[in-house]
N, C-alpha and C positions, 0 to 999 in steps of 0.2 A: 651881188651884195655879200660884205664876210662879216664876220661876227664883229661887236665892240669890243676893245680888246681893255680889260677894267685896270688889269695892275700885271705886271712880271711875270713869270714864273720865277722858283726859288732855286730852280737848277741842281737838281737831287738827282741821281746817277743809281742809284739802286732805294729798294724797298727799304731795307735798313738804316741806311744812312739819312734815308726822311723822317722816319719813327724816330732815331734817337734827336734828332734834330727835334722832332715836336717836343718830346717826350721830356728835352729839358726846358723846350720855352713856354712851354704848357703844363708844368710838373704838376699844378696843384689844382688845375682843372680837371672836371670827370670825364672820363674818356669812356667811358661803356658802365651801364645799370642795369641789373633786371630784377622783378619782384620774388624772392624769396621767401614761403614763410611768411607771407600773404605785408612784408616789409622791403622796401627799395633796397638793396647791395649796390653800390657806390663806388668805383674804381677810379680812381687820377691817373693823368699819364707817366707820374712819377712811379706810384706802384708797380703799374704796369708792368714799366721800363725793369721795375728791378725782379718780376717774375719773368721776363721771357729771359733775362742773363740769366737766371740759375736753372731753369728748364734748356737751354742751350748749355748751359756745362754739361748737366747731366747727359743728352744727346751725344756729346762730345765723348764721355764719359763711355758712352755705347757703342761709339766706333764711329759715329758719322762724321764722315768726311765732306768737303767740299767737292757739291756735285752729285749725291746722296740723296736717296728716295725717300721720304718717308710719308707713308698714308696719313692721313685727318678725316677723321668720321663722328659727328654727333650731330644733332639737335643745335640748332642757333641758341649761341651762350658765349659770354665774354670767355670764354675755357678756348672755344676755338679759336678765335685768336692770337690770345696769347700763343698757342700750338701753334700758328701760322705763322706768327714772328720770329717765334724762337726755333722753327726747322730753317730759316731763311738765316739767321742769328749764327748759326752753326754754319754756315756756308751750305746747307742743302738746298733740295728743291720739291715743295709741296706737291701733294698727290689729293687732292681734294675728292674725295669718294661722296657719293649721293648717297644720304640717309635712306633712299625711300627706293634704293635697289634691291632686287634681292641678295642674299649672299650667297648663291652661286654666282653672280652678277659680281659681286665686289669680290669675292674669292679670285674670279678671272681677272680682275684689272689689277689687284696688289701683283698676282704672279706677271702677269704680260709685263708689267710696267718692275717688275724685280725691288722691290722696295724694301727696305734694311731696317723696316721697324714703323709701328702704326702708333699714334697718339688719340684713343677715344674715350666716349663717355661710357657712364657705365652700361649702359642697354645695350652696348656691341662688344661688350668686353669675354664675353660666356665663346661667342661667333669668331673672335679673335684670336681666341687661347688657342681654339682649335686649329685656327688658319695656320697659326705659328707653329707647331707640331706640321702641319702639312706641306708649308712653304718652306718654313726653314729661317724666315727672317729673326732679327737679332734680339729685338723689346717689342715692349707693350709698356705704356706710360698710359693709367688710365686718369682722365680729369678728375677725378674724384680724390686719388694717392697726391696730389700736388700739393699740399699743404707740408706732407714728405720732403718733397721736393726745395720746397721754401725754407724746412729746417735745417735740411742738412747741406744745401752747397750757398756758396757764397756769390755765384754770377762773375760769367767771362765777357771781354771785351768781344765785340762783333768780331766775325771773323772777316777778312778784306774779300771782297769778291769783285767782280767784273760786270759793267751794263748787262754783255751780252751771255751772262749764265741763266740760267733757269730760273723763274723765280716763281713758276708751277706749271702741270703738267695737267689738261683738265678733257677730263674723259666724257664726252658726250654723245648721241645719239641721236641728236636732232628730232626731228618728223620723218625721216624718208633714209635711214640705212642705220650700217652700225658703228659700233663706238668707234671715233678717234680718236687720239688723244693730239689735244690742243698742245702744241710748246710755246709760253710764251716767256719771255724773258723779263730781266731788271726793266728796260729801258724799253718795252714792250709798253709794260703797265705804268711806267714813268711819264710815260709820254702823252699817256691818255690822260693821266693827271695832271702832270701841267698844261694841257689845255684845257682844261676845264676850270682849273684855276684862275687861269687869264679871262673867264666868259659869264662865270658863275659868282655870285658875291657870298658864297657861306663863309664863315669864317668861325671863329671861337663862340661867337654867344648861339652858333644855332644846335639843335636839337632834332637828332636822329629818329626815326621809330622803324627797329627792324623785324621785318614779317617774311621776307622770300628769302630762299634758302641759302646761305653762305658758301658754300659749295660753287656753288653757280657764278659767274663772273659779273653779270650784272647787279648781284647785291656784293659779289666781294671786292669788285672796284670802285661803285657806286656809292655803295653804304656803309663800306668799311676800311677801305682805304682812305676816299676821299674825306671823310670825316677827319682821318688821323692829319692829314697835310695840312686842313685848314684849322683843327684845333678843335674843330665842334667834339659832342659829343653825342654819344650812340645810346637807345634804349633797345633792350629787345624784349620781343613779347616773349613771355613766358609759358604761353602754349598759343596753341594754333582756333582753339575753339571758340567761334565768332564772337560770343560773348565775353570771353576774358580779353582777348584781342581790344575787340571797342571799347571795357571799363579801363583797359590800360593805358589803352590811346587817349580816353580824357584824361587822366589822371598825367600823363607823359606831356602832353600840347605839343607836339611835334610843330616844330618851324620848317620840317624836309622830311619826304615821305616818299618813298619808292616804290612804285606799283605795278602791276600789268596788268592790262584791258580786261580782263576775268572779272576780275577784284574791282574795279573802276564801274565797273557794267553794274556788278553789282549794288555796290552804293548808290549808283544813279537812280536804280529802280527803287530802291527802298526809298528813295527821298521823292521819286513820283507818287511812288504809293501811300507813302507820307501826305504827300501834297493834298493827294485825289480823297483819301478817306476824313483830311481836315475841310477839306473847301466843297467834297459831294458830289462834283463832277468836272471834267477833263476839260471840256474847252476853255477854260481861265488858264490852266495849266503855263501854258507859254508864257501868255502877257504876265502873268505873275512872274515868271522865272528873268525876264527882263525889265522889268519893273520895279520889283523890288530886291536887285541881285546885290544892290549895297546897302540895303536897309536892313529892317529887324530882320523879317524870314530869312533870309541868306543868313544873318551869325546865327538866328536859333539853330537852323540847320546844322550850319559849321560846330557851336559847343557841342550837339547832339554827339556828334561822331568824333569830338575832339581834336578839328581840324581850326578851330578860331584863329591861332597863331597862325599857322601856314602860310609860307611864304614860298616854298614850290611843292607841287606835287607830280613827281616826274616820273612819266607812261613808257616803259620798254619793254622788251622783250615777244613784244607780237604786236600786229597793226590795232589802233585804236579805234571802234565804230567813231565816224565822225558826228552820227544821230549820239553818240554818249559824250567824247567832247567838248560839244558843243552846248550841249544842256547841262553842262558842271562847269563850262565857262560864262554860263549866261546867269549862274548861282552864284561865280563870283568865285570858283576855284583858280587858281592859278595853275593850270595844266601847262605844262613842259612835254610836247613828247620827240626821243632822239630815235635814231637806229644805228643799231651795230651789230657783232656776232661775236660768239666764243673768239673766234678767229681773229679779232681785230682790237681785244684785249677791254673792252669792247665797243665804246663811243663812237661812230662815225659823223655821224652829224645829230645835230640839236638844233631845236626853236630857240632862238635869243628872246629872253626874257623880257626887253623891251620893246622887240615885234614877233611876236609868235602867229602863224598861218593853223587854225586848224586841223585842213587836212592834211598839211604837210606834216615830213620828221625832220624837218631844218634845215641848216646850213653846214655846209662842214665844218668841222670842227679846225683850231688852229692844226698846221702840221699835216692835214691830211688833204689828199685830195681825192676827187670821186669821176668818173667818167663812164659814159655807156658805150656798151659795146651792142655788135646788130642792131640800129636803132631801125625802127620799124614808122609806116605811112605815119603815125599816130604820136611822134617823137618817143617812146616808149622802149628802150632796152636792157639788158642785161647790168646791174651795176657792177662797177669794181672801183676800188680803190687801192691807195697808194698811202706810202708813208710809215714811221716810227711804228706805229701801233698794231702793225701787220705782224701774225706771228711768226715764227721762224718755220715751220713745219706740222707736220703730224707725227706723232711718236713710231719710230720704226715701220714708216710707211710711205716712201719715196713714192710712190705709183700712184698714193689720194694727194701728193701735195702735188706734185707737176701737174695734174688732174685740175686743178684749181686756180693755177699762177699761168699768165698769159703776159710775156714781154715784160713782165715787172710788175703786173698787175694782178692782187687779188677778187677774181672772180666767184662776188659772193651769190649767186645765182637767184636771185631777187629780181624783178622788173621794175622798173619806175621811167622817170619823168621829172626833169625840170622845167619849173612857169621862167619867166621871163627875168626873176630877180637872184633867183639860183637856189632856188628852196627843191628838196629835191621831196618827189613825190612815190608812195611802193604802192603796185597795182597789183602787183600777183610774184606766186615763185615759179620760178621757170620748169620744177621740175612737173610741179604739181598744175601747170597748162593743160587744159580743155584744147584738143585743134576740131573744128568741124571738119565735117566733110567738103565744105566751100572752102575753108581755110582761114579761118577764125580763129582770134583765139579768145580764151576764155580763160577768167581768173578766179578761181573758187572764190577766195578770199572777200572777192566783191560780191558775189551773192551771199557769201553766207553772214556780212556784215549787214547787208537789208533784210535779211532775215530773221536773224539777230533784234530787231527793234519791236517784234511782236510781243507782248508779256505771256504768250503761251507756248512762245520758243525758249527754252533756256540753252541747249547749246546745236550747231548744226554743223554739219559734213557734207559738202559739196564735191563730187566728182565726176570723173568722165568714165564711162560704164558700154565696153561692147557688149552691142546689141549681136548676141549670135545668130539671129535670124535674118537680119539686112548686114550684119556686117561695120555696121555705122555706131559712131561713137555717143552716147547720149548723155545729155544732163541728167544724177540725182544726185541724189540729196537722204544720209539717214538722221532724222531728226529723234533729240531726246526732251519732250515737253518738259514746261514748268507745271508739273501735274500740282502743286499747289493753287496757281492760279487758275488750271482748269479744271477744278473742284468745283471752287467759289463761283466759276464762272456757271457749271451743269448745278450746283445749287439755285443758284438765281433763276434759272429757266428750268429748275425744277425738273432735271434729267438725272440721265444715271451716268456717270462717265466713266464708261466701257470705252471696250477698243476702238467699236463702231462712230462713238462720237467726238472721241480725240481726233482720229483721223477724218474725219469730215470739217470739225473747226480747224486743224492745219492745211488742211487743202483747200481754206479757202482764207486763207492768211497767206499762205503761198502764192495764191491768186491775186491777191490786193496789194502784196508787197511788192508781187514782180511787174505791175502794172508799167511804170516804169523804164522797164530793162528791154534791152530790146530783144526780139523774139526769139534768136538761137542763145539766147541767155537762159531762158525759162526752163524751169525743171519739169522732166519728162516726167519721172517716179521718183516715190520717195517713201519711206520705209521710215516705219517710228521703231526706238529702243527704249528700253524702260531702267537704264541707267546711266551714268555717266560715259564718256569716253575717258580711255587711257590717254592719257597727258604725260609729257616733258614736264620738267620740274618749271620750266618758265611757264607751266599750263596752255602749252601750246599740242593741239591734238595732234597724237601717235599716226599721221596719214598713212603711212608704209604698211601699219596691220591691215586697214582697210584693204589694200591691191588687189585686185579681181573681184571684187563685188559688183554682183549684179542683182538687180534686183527684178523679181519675176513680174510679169501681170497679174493683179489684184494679190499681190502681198502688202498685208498690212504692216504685220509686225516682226520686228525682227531684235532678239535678245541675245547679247551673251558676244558679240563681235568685237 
């Protein structure tokens, strides 16, 4: 099966040449909002247009040349970018740096990456000044001074540029090693857009709401690109804290919402919890949830969280529990979930809107193709794909890209599975395999997604853990409760919940969930932590810190990993 193909693509050859394209046929439409001063700021594509030509004069005005580095660092704000387009504008090539590194961390990637000048907000401007004394690069344009900027230049034409130039450079870390830098091109990121274009129906009346970090490829091709191509326009939230987030999501009614399973899990539960404290008790739960998934309960829910518009809300950047899914499709969500990587600019495949598979992540997308490699008794192997949206390499790092390319093939080390109609399926990552000693294998990802559906589990770490004593590989698992709900819960039975009783009700949650799973699946030991894990900015857990944990006989608890 391939996707419906709805209408053309517009045939845009670079990042800029699309912007100015929208930028005149959409002049007077808003292209990005955010609440200021407790009042909506309101941006057209036309404005826009004439901020990033006079912020690319001035660049130009700095030295940069075509082919030229320059850093981007703040907080999601219409600031960035405009910085995005107008380093692109100038004939450079973006360096997207994560807000939430340290700055020894970004100090090492501006030098690695040799960058001729950083454009930030002001909360990295103090970290900046310094760097420039250190490195040696050229400016510092801080979003704040841009008003400067607007008075004094008058804005240059684009500069011409080539498909295959750079059109950003993006430094990640993944779960499991250290930073690379992604190269991806004009025609990299072009391509993933006009396939999504031909498969997706947004266009100028729909309405953005952005929450995951811009930096990141999946909101900056997703929710920021793709808006610019089809005319929509973008909100962003104006802080991150769950409550301003939700009052601005009502106030915003997004029609297009971009998410990952963290966040998705989240809401799920609030609106169980919702359910259970309005109706008393859980076994209605379901039959209400398909019952009345088109009725009143489903929109109260939807205004509640400011979702009533919505007309997709699309799950990337890590596997979605199918128990969460599925209970937001039976509410009447319109759940989209695709899969792709930094590496693939990023879309590989997507659910078609008019037949979407639960537990799948789609179809491929126009232009790509996907294929398994090792396929194993189970049809089950390694993915890789082909085509436009592959990046050209890693930065200064010939030995991780051969490393990864096989015959033409980007080998994105994922497992899956295609059903019969060509939906493909992700089971585990290859690195992060369980082997028994029979020779099994094992997917973290899959237990810690049945795990995952307890409300006294908030988040879990599945691995394979030598046993020094036998030599033999074992299942655990370090768990960090929802000690809110096992509060309520040692209230209600009138306990005290100490270490002793957390871990007793997870170990027997552990017990009931893995009922299930077949028996070299079950976790051996498992260790509670009393905070979060480190996370990837897509909030996908740091697996690499964990390596070498083992966890003792009768250890309960375990803090601070």
């Amino acid at each position: 099966m391939k996707h419906r193909i709805l209408r053309q693509p517009k045939g845009y050859k670079t990042i800029t040449e699309m912007f100015e394209s929208s930028a005149k046929e959409y002049s007077n439409r808003v292209m990005s909002k955010i609440k200021r001063g407790g009042v909506w700021r309101e941006y057209t594509f036309g404005e826009v247009l004439g901020y990033v030509r006079k912020i690319a004069e001035y660049l130009k005005e700095m030295g940069i040349r075509r082919g030229d580095f320059v850093a981007l660092v703040s907080e999601n704000r219409p600031e960035w970018g405009w910085g995005y387009l107008a380093i692109q504008w100038a004939g450079g090539t973006v360096i997207p740096l994560d807000a939430r590194l340290s700055e020894v961390e970004r100090r090492f990637l501006m030098d690695f990456a040799g960058v001729k000048g950083v454009i930030c907000s002001r909360d990295y401007l103090n970290e900046m000044e310094k760097n420039k004394k250190e490195l040696k690069f050229d400016f510092i344009l801080s979003m704040e001074d841009l008003e400067g900027i607007f008075e004094r230049y008058r804005g240059i034409d684009r500069v011409e540029i080539d498909e295959e130039d750079l059109a950003e450079i993006l430094f990640t870390s993944g779960t499991t090693g250290s930073p690379k830098g992604v190269m991806l091109t004009h025609k990299n990121l072009m391509s993933d857009l006009e396939a999504l274009y031909q498969i997706i129906d947004v266009n100028e009346n729909d309405v953005f709401f952005s929450i995951l970090p811009l930096h990141h490829v999946y909101e900056c091709t997703g929710g920021f690109l793709a808006p610019i191509y089809t005319g929509a326009s973008v909100a962003y939230a104006s802080s991150l804290r769950p409550n301003v987030m939700l009052e601005e999501m009502r106030e915003v009614r997004p029609t297009v919402w971009l998410a990952v399973p963290l966040i998705l899990e989240k809401i799920y539960q609030k609106i169980l919890k919702t359910l259970e404290e309005q109706r008393g008790f859980k076994k209605i739960l379901i039959n209400l949830m398909r019952t009345l998934a088109k009725d009143r309960l489903s929109k109260r829910i939807k205004a509640s969280l400011g979702l009533d518009r919505v007309r997709y809300v699309v799950s990337g950047g890590a596997a979605l529990p199918e128990w969460v899914s599925k209970g937001l499709e039976d509410l009447g969500f319109p759940i989209l979930q695709g899969y792709g990587l930094s590496e693939t600019s990023p879309i590989l495949t997507l659910n078609p809107p008019h037949a979407p598979r639960n537990k799948s992540v789609g179809l491929p997308i126009p232009g790509v193709e996907i294929r398994l490699f090792e396929v194993n008794e189970k049809g089950e192997g390694e993915i890789a794909a082909r085509g436009a949206v592959v990046m050209k390499g890693y930065y200064k790092n010939e030995k991780a890209t051969r490393e990864v390319f096989y015959d033409g093939w980007f080998l994105t080390g994922d497992i899956g599975y295609f059903d019969e109609d060509g939906y493909l399926y992700i089971t585990g990552r290859k690195k992060a395999v369980i082997v028994t000693k029979g020779g099994k294998n094992i997917y973290p990802e899959e237990i810690e997604n049945k795990l995952t559906e307890s409300p006294y589990i908030e988040e879990v770490l599945v691995f394979g853990a030598i046993n020094p004593e036998t030599g033999e590989e074992e299942v655990q698992a370090l768990i960090y409760p929802n000690l809110d709900e096992v509060r309520n819960l040692a209230h209600r039975m009138k306990a005290i919940p100490e270490d002793d009783f957390i871990y007793e009700l997870i170990s027997k949650e552990i017990e009931r969930l893995s009922r299930d799973l077949a028996p070299y699946k079950r976790i051996k030991r498992f260790a509670l932590r009393y905070e979060e894990f480190p996370k990837t900015t897509t909030r996908k857990i740091k697996r690499h810190l964990f390596e070498g944990v083992f966890i003792k006989v009768g250890e309960k608890v375990k803090t601070g990993l």
